[in-house]
C-alpha positions as CSV (number, residue, x, y, z in Angstrom):
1,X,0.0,0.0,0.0
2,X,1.4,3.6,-1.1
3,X,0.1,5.5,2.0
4,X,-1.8,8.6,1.2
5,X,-1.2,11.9,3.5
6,X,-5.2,11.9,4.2
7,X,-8.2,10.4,2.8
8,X,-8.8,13.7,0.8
9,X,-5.5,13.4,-1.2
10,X,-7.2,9.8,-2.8
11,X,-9.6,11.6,-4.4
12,X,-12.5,8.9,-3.4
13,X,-15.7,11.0,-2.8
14,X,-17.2,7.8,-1.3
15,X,-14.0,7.3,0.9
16,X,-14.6,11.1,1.7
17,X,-17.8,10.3,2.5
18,X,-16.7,7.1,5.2
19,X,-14.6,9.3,6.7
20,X,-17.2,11.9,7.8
21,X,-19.4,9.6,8.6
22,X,-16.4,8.1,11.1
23,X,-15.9,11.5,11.7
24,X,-19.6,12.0,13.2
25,X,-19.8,8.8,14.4
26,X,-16.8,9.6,16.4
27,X,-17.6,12.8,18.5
28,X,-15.2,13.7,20.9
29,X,-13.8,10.5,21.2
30,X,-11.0,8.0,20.1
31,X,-13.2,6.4,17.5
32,X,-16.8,5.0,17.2
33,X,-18.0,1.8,18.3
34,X,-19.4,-0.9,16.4
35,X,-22.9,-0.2,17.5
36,X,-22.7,3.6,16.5
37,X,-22.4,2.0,12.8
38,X,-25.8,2.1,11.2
39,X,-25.8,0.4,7.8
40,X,-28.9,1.9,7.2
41,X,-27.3,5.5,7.0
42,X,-24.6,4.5,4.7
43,X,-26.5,1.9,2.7
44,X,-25.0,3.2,-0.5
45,X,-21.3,2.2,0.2
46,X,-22.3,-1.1,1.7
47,X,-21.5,-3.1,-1.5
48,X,-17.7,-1.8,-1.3
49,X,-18.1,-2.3,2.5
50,X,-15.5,-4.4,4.7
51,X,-15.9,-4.9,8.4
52,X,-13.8,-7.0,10.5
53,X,-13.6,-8.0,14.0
54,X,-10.1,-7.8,16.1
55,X,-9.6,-11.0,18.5
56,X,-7.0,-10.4,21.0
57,X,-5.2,-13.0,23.0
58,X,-3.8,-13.8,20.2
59,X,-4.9,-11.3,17.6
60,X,-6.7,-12.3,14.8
61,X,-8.6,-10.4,12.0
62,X,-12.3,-11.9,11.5
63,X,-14.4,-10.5,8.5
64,X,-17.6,-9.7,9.9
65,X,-19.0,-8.0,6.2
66,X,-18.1,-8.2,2.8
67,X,-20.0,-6.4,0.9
68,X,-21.9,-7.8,-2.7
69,X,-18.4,-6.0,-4.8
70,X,-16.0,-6.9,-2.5
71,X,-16.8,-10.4,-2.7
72,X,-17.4,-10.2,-6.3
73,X,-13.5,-8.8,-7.2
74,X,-12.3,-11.4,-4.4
75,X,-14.1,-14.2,-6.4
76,X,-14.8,-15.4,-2.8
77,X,-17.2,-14.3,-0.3
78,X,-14.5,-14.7,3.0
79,X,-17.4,-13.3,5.6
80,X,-17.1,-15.3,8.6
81,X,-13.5,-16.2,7.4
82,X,-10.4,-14.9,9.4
83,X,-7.5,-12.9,7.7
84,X,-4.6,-15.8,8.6
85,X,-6.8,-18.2,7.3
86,X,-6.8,-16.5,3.8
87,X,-4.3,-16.1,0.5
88,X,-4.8,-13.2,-0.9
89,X,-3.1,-13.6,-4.7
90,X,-4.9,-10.6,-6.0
91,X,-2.9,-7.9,-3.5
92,X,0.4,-7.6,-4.8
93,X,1.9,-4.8,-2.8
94,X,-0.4,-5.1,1.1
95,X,0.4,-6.5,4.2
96,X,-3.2,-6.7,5.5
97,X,-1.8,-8.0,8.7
98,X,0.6,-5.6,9.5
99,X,-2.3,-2.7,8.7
100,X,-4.3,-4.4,11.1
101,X,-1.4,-4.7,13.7
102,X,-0.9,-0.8,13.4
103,X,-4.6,0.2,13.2
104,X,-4.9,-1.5,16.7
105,X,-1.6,-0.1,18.0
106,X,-2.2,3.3,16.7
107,X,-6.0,3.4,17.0
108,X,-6.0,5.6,14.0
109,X,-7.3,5.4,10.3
110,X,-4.9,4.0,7.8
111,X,-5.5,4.9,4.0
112,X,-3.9,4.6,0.5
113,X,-3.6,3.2,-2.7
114,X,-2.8,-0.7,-3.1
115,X,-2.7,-3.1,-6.5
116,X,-5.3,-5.8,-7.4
117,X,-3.2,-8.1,-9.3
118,X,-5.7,-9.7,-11.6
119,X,-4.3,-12.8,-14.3
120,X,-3.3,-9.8,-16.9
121,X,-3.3,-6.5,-15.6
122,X,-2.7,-4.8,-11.7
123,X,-5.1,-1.9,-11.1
124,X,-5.0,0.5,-8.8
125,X,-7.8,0.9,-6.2
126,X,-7.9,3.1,-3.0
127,X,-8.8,2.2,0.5
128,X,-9.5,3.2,3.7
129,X,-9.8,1.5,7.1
130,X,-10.9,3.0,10.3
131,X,-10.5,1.7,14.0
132,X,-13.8,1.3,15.9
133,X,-13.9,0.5,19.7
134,X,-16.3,-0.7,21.8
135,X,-15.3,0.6,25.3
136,X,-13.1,3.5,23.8
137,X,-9.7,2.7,24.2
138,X,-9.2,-0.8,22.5
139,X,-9.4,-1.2,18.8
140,X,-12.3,-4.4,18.4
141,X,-13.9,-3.8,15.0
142,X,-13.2,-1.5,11.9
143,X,-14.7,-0.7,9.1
144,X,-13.2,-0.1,5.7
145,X,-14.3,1.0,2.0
146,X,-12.2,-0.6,-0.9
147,X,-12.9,1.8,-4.3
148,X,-12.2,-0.4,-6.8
149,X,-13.9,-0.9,-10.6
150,X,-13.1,-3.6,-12.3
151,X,-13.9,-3.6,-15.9
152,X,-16.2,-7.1,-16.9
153,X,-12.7,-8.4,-18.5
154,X,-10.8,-8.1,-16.0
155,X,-14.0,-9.6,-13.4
156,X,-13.1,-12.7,-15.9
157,X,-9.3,-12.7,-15.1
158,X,-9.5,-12.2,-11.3
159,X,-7.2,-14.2,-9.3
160,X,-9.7,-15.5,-6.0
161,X,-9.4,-15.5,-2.3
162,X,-8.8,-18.9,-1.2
163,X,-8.1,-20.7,2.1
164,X,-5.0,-20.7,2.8
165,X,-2.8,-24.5,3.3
């Protein structure tokens, strides 16, 4: 992932969009909870939608929601699937569990630009994920927005998300 300086330098009006709704969401606090997310007030981004759970003791990463496009590009629908459990061939350039890692540790947003690898062509997308906590102060859920368009060629070459071993 090329980091990006904020979410306004991706150019992503529905990333824009996430992050205000974080933003409100948040208050005066850290970061949201999970139950301040209301899929009914962002029902429009739900299809490029990604929340996870974060285990601790160890920690794990456990997708919660993928949403209809984000399984769709995956070629796999890895809801109810944990991140360890999964190869990701289509990411050529993320570490999605080193993002986690430092989302929890530094309870903050991380953003950027990463590569979808697909049998003939990488394309760019951009993507944000924010930290939500449920008693303020520990990172237990976030909730992310991938932007990606694929074109229906590329949909024909992707490389899917499979179990890993």
């Amino acid at each position: 992932m090329i980091r990006a300086a904020s979410i306004a330098d991706l150019g992503s009006e529905p990333l824009l969009r996430l992050e205000a709704y974080w933003l409100t969401k948040r208050g005066t606090r850290a970061m949201p909870s999970r139950a301040d997310i209301d899929p009914a007030e962002i029902k429009d981004l739900l299809p490029q939608i990604i929340m996870a759970r974060i285990e601790h003791d160890p920690q794990r990463v456990k997708y919660s929601i993928v949403g209809t496009a984000c399984a769709r590009s995956a070629g796999f629908d890895y809801t109810g699937r944990y991140l360890d459990e999964l190869l990701f061939e289509s990411e050529s350039d993320t570490d999605w569990l080193k993002i986690y890692d430092e989302i929890v540790s530094e309870r903050k947003p991380v953003a950027g630009t990463c590569r979808f690898k697909t049998a003939d062509v990488e394309v760019p997308y951009r993507v944000a994920v924010f930290p939500l906590s449920n008693d303020g102060a520990r990172v237990d859920h976030t909730i992310a927005y991938e932007h990606l368009t694929l074109s229906l060629t590329e949909m024909d070459h992707v490389l899917p998300v499979r179990p890993a071993g």
